[in-house]
Each structure stands twice: as structure tokens, then as C-alpha cells.
N, C-alpha and C positions, 0 to 999 in steps of 0.2 A: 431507552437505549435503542439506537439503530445500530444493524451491521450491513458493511456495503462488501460485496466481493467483486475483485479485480482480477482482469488475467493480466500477467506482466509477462517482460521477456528476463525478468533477472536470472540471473543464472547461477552466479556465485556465494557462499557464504558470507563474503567480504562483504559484496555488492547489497544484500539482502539486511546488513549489519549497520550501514551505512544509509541505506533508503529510512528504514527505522528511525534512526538517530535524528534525520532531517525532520520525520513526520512528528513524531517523539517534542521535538522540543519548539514546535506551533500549535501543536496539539498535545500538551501532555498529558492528558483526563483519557485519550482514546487511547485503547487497546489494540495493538496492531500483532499480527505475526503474517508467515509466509511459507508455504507448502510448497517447496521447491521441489519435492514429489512429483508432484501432480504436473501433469502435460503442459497445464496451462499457468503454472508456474506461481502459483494463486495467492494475493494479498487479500487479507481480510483484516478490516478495520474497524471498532467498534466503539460505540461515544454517542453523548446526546449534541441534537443538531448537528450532527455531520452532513457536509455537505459533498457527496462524491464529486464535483468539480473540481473542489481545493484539490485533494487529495490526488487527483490524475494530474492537475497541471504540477503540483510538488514533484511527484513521480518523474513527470517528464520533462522539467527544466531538467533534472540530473543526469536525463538524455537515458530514460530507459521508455517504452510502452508502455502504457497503463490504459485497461479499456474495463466502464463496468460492466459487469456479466448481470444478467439479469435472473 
């Protein structure tokens, strides 16, 4: 299993509910949630062969940021 973390600019519940659901159902095996605590507003995703590309371009068709943190 890899985990990749992201910083996003999502903001909202809704938004955060919604990002899920798209990743959710190309990826449904990966584990995803989101710390909209945290400053940097943080996704973390988890699954084998993940590739944090998919997973930023997914993010950012839906027209939100997605950068991974290293």
C-alpha cells in the first residue's frame, strides 16, 4: 500500500464530499479522506499502485488545486 498527501484549496464539506465521490468511483479499492483542519487543507489517499498524477489531474478537472507534498 502507498499513501500519497496532497495539499488542496478545498474548502468546504460539500466540496470535500464531492472530490471523494469522483476519486471513490475510478478508484474504488483507495482510501481517501481530507483534513480541512489543517492549513493546507490536506488529502491523503491510500491504495496499491497509486499514482499521484491521476489523482491531481482528477482533483483539478473539478477546478480545485492539488499539489503533492512531499
Amino acid at each position: 500500500m502507498t499513501v500519497e498527501v496532497f495539499k488542496t484549496n478545498v474548502q468546504k464539506e460539500a466540496d470535500k464530499n464531492h472530490v471523494i465521490a469522483v476519486i471513490q468511483r475510478q478508484f474504488p479499492t483507495y482510501k481517501i479522506n481530507f483534513d480541512l483542519e489543517d492549513c493546507d487543507k490536506i488529502l491523503r489517499v491510500e491504495g496499491a499502485q497509486l499514482e499521484p498524477k491521476n489523482i491531481i489531474d482528477y482533483v483539478n478537472t473539478l477546478g480545485y488545486i492539488c499539489v503533492a507534498l512531499e
